[in-house]
VEXNUPA-607123 format. One line per 4 residues: number of its first residue (from 1); for each residue x, y, z of N, C-alpha, C, O. Coordinates in Angstrom, 3 decimals, decimal comma. Example, Ala and Ser with C-alpha at 12.3 -4.5 7.8 and 13.67 -1.06 7.14 Angstrom:
<nodes>
1> 13,190 -5,690 7,800 12,300 -4,500 7,800 13,200 -3,300 7,800 14,236 -3,319 8,465  12,850 -2,250 7,080 13,670 -1,060 7,140 12,900 0,030 7,870 13,409 1,138 8,039
</nodes>
This chain:
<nodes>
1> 25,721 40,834 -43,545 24,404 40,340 -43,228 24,452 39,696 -41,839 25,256 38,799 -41,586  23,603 40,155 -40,970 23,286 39,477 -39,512 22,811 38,245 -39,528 21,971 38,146 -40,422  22,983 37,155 -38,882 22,565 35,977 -38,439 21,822 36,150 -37,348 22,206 36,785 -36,366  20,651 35,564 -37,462 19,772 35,105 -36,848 20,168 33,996 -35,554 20,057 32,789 -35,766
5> 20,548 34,412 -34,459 20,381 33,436 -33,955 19,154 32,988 -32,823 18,542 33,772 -32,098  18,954 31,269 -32,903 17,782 32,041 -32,126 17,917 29,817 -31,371 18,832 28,997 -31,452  16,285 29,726 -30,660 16,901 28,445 -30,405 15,123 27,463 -30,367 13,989 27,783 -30,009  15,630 26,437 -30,839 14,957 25,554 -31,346 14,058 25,289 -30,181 14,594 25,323 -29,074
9> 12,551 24,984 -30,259 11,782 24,148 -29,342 11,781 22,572 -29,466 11,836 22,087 -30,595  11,725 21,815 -28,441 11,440 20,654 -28,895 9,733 20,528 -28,689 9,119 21,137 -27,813  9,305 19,891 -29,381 8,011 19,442 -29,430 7,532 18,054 -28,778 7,843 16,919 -29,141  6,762 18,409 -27,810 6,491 17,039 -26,805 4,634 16,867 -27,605 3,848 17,606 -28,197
13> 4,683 15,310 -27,096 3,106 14,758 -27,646 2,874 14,401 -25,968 3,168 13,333 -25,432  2,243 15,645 -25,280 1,031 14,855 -23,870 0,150 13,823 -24,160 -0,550 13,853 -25,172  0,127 12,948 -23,389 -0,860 11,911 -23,996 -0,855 10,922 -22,189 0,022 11,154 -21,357  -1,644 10,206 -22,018 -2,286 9,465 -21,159 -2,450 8,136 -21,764 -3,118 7,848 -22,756
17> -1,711 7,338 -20,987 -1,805 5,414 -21,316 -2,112 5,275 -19,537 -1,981 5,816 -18,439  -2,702 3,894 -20,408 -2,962 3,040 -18,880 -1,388 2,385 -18,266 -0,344 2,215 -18,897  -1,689 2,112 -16,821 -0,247 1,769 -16,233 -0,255 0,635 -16,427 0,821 0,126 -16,114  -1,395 -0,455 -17,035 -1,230 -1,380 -17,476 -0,114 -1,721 -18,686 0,711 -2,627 -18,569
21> -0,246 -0,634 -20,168 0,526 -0,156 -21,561 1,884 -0,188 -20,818 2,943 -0,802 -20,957  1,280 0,948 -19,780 3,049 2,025 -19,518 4,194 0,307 -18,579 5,407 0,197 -18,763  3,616 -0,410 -17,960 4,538 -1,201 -17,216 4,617 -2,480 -18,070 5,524 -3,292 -17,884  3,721 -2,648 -18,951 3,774 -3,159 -19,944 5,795 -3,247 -20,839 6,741 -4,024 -20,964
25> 5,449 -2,130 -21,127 6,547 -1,409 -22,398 7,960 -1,300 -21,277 8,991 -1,709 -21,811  8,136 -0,806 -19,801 8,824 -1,378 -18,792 9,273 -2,300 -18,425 10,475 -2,330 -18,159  8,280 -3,647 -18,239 9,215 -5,247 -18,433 9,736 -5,469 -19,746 10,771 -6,133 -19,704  9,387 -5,154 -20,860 9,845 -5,523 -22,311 11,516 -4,345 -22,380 12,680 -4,610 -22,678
29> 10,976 -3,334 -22,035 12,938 -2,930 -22,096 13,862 -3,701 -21,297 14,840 -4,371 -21,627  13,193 -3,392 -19,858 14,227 -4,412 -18,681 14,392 -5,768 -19,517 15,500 -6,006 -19,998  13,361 -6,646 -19,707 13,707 -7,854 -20,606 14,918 -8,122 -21,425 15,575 -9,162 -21,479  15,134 -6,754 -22,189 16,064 -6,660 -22,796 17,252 -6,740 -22,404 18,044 -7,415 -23,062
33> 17,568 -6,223 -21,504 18,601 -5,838 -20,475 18,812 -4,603 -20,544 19,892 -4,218 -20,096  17,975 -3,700 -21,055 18,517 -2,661 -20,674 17,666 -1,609 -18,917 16,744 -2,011 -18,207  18,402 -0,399 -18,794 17,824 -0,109 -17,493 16,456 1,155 -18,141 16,406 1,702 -19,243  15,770 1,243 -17,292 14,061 1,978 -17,714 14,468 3,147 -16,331 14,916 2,945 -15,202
37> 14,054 4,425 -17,081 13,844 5,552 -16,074 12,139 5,974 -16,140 11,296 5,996 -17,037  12,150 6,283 -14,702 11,013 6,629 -14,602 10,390 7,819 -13,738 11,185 7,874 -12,800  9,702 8,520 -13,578 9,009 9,638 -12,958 8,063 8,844 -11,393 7,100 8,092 -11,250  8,716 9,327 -10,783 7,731 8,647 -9,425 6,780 8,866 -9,753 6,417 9,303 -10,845
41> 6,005 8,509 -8,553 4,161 9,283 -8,757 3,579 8,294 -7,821 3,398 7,089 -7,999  3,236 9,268 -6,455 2,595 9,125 -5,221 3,603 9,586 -4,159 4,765 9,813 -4,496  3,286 9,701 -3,154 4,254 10,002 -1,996 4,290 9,066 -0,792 4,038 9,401 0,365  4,664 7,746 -1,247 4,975 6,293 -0,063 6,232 6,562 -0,151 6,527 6,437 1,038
45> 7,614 6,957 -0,896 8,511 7,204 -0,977 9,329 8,175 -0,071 10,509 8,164 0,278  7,983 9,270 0,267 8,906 10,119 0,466 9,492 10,254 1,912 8,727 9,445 2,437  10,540 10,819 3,270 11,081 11,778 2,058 12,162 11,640 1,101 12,624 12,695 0,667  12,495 10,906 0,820 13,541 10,626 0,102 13,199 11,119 -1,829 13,613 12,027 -2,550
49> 12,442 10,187 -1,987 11,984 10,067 -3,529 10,321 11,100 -3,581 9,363 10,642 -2,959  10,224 11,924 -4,056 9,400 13,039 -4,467 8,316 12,615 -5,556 8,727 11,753 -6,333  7,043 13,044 -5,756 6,261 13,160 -6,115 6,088 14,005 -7,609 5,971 15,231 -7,593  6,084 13,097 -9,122 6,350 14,452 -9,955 7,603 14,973 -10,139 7,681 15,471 -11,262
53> 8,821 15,088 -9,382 9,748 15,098 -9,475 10,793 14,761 -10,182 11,304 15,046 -11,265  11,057 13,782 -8,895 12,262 12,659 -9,188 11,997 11,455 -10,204 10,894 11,067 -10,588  12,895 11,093 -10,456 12,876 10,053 -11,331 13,977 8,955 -10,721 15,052 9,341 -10,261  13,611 7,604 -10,764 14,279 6,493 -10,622 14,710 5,427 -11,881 14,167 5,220 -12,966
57> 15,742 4,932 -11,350 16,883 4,186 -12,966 16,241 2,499 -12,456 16,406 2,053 -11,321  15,579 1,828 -13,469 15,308 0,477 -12,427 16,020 -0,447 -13,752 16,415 -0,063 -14,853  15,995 -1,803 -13,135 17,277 -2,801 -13,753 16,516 -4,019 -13,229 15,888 -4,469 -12,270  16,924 -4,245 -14,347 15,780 -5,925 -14,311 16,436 -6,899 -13,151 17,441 -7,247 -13,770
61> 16,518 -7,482 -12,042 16,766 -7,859 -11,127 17,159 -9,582 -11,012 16,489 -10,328 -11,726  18,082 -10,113 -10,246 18,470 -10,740 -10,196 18,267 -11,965 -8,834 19,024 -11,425 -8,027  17,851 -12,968 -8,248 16,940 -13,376 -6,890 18,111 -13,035 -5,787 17,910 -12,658 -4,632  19,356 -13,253 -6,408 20,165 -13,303 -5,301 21,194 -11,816 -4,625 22,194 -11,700 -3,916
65> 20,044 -10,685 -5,490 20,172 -9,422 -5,670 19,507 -8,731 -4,439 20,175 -7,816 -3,959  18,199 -9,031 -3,788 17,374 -8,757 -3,299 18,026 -8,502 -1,680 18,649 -9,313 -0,995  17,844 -7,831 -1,524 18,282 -7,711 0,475 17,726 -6,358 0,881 17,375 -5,374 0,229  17,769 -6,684 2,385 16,958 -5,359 2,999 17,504 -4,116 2,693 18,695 -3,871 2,498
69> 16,549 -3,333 2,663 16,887 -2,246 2,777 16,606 -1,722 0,920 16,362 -0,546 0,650  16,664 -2,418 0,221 16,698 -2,584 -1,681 15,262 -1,743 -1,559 14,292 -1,876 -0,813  15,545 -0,913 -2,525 13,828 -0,697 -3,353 13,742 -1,661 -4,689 14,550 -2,002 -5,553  12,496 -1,898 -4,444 12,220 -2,753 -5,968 10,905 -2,010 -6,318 10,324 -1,167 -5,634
73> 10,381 -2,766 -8,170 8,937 -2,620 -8,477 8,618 -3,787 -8,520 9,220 -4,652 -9,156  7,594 -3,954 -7,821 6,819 -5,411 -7,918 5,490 -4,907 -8,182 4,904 -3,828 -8,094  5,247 -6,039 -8,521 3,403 -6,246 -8,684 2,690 -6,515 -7,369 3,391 -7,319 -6,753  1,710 -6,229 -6,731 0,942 -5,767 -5,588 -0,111 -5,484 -5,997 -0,436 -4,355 -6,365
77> -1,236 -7,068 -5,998 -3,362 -6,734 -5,711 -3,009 -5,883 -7,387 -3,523 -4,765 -7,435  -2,234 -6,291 -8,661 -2,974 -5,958 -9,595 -2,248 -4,397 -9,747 -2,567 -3,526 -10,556  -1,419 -4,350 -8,944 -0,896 -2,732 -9,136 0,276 -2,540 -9,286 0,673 -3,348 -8,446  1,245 -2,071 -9,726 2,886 -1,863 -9,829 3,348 -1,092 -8,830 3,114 0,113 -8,921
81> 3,922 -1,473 -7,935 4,374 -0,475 -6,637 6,358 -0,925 -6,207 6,971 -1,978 -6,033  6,729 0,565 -6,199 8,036 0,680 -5,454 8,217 1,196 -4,513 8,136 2,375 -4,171  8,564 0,025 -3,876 8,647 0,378 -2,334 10,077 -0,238 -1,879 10,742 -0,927 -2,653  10,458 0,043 -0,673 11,719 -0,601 0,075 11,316 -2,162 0,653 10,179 -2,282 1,111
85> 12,087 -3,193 0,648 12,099 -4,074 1,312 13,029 -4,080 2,602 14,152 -3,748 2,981  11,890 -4,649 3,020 11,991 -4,621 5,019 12,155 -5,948 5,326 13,038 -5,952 6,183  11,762 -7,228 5,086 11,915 -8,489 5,350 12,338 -9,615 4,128 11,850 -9,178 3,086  12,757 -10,360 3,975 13,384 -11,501 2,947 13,025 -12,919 4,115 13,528 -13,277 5,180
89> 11,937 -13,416 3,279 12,016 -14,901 4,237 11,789 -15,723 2,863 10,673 -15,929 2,385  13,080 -16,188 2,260 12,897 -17,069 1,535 12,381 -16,218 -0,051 12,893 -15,337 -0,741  10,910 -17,163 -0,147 10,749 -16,504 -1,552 9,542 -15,602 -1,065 8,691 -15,325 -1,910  9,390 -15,113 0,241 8,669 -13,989 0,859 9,292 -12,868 0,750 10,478 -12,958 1,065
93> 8,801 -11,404 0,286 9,289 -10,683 0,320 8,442 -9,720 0,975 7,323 -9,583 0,482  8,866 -8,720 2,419 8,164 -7,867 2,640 8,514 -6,743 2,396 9,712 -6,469 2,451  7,445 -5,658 2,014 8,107 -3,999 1,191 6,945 -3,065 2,019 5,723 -3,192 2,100  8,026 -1,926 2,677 7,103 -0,887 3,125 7,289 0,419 2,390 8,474 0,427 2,056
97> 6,622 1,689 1,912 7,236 2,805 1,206 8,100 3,360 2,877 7,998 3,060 4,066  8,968 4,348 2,000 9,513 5,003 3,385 8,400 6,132 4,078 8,546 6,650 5,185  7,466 6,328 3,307 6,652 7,344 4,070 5,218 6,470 4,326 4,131 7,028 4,476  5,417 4,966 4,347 4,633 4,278 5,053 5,034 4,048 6,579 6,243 3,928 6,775
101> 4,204 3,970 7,675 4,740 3,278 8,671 3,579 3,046 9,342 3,224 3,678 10,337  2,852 1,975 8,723 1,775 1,256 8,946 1,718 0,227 8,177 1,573 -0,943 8,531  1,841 0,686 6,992 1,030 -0,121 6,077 2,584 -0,740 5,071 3,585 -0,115 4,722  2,214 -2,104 4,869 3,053 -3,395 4,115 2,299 -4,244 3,285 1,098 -4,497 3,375
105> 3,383 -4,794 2,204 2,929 -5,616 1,077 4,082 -6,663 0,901 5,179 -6,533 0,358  3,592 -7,578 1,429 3,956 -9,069 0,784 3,950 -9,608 -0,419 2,792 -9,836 -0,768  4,839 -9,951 -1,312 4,908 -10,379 -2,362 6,115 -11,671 -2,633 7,033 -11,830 -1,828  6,000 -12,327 -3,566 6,960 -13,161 -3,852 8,698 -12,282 -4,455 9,309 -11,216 -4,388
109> 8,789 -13,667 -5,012 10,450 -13,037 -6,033 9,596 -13,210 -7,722 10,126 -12,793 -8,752  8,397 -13,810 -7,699 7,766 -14,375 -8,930 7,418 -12,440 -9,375 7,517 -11,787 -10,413  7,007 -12,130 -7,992 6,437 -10,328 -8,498 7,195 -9,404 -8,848 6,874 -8,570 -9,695  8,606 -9,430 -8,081 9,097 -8,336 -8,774 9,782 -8,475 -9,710 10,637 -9,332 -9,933
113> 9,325 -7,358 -10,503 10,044 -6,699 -12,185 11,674 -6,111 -11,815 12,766 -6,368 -12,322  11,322 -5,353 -10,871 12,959 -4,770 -11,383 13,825 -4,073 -9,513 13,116 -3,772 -8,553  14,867 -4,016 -9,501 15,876 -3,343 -8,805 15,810 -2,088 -9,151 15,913 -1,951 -10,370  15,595 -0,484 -8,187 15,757 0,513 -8,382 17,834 0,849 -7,973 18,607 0,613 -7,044
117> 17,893 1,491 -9,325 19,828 1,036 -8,794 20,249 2,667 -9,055 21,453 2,890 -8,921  19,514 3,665 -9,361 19,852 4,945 -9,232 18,226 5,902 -8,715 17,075 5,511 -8,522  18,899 7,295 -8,639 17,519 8,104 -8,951 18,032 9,228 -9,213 19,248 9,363 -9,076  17,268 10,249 -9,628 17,795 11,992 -10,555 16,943 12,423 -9,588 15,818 11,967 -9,384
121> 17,416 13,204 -9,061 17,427 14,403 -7,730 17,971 15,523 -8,255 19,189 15,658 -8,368  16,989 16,539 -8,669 17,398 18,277 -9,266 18,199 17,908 -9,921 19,315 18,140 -9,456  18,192 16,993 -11,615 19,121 16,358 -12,202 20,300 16,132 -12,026 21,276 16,202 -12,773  20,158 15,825 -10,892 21,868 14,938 -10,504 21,091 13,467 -9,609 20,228 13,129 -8,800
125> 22,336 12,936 -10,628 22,241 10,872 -10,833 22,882 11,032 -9,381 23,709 11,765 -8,838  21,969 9,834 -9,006 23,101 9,143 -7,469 22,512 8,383 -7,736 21,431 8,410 -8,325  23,393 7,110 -7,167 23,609 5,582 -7,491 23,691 4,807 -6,002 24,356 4,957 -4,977  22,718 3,964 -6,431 22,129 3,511 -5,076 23,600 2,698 -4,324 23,264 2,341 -3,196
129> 24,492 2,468 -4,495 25,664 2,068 -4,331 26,252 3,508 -3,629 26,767 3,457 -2,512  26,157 4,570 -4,241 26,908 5,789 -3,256 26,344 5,866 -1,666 25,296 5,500 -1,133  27,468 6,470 -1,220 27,215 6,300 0,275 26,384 7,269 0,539 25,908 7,025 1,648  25,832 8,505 0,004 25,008 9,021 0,494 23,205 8,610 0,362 22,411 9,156 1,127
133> 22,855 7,858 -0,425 21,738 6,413 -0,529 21,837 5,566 0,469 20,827 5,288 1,116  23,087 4,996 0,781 23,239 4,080 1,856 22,975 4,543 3,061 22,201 4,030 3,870  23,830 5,852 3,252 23,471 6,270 4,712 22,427 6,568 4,994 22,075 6,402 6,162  21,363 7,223 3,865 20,124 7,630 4,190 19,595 6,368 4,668 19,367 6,370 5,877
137> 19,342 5,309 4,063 18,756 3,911 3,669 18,326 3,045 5,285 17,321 2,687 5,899  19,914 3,023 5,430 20,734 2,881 6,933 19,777 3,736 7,854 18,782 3,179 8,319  20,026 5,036 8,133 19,320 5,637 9,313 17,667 5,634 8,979 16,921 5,697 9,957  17,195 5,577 7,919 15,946 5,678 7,925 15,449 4,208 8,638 14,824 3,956 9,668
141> 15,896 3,582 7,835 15,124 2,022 8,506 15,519 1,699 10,247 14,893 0,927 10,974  16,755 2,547 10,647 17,162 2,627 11,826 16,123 3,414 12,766 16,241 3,405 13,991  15,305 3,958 12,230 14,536 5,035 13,091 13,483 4,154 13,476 12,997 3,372 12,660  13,014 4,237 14,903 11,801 3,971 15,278 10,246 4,466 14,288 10,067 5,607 13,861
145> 9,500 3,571 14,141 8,323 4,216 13,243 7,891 5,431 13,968 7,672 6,416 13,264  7,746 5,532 15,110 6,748 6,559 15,908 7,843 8,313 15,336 7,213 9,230 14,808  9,131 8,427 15,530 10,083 8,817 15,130 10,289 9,200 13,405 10,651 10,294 12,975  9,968 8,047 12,626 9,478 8,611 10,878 8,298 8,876 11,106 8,057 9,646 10,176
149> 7,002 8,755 11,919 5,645 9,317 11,704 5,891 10,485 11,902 5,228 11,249 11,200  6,850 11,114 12,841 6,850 12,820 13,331 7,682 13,437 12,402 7,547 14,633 12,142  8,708 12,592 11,765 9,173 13,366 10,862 8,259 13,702 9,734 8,016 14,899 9,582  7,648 12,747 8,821 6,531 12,689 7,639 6,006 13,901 8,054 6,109 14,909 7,356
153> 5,253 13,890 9,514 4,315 14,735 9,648 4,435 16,322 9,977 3,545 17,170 10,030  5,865 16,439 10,186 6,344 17,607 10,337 6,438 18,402 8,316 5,913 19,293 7,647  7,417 17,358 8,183 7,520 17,680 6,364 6,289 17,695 5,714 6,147 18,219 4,609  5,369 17,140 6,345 4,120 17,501 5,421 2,665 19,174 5,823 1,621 19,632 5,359
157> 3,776 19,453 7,095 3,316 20,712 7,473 4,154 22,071 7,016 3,764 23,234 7,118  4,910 21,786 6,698 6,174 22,468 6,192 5,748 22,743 4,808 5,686 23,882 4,345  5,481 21,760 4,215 5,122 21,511 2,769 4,382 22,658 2,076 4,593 23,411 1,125  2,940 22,347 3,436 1,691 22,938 3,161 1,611 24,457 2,709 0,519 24,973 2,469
</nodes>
């Protein structure tokens, strides 16, 4: 008698929560101590972190954790945003996305939720500690803005 072989579906439930629920259920794991993965979504990140894509590993954060160059999620005007920090003055924190270079958000250490400490790139983990994060990290913030505006704007013609 032949066996059947054959292969199982998994069954997903689509469904839509507010990012209020969804960051909600985000501080309560981090709380825990454990680390929360997540699906980007917008393109202030890029090019580094992708739209829909990628996914980032975040870790409930520590004050004396924080230094330039760090992505965090903080709270921002009522909204949850991860972005890179560009300035540390005290309990000032300034955060630009990398595919910002205009536009910044000031926040305390009271706002942010969590440390981004990995991300899944075409499912492979890199760890914001590997040198290839760093070096990016390094030359990006090293670049003149006028210099990331032509790059953005080249990659977003490319894209098209």
């Amino acid at each position: 008698m032949a066996r059947r072989h054959g292969c199982r579906a998994k069954r997903f439930l689509a469904m839509q929560i507010s990012n209020d629920i969804f960051f909600a259920e985000v501080e309560r794991l981090l709380g825990e101590g454990g680390d929360v993965m997540i699906t980007i979504r917008g393109n202030s990140m890029q090019p580094m972190l992708r739209d829909g894509r990628d996914r980032v590993v975040l870790r409930r954060y520590e004050d004396d954790e924080i230094r330039v160059g760090d992505v965090m999620l903080f709270r921002y005007r009522g909204e949850y945003v991860l972005h890179r920090v560009v300035k540390v003055d005290g309990e000032r924190i300034l955060f630009a996305g990398d595919g910002n270079y205009k536009l910044y958000e000031q926040a305390t250490t009271e706002d942010i939720v969590a440390r981004m400490v990995a991300y899944v790139k075409d499912g492979r983990r890199v760890e914001c500690s590997d040198g290839e994060w760093l070096r990016y990290s390094q030359v990006w913030m090293a670049l003149p803005m006028i210099v990331r505006r032509v790059i953005l704007g080249v990659k977003r013609r490319i894209k098209k």
